[in-house]
Structure formats: structure tokens, C-alpha cells
C-alpha positions, 0 to 999 in steps of 0.5 A: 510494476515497479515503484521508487519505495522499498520493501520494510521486509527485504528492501525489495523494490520490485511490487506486484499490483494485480492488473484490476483497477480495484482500490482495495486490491493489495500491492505486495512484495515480489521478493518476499510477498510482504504487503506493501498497501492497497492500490488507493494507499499507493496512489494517494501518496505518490500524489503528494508527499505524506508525512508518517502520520497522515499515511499512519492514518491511512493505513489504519482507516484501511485496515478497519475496512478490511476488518469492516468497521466504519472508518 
């Protein structure tokens, strides 16, 4: 799957999103593998433009659920 955002790695613009419809499933790079975000992450920011502190926040509340905290 394709999206109009760029790779921070490489600028690929080509991600890999696994064909279940998990939320916590990762979206990576296909060039280099690097982690994009998760499903949710990628979906709440196509539905409207986030500013960088918000998808900071986002991304932090991710991590310390993978990490399992409560976020």
C-alpha cells in the first residue's frame, strides 16, 4: 500500500501494511524497513491534518502501549 507521506530514513514512499485490520499493526518502509507508525496512527492523521505536537503525542501514547503502560 502506497501513501503520499515519505520515508524519514530513505524518502521512500512506498509502505507495507499487513492485510489484517489490527490497530496495532506496524506500517513500515518497503525500501529500507523502517517504521512508519501503526494502522490507527496512519489513520487518524489522514483523517485531518495533525500538527507535530499532537502526532508527537500520538506516537508517544503508542509506544507506552507497546511498552505496556497505561497511556
Amino acid at each position: 500500500m502506497t501513501d503520499d507521506k515519505t520515508c524519514p530514513r530513505c524518502g521512500g514512499q512506498a509502505f507495507d501494511m499487513p492485510d489484517t485490520a489490527r490497530e496495532w499493526d506496524e506500517v513500515t518502509c518497503i525500501d529500507c524497513g523502517e517504521f512508519i507508525d501503526t494502522r490507527l496512527g496512519l489513520a487518524e492523521r489522514q483523517a485531518e491534518h495533525l500538527t507535530p505536537l499532537t502526532e508527537a503525542c500520538l506516537k508517544t501514547r503508542a509506544m507506552a502501549r507497546d511498552m505496556g503502560m497505561r497511556a
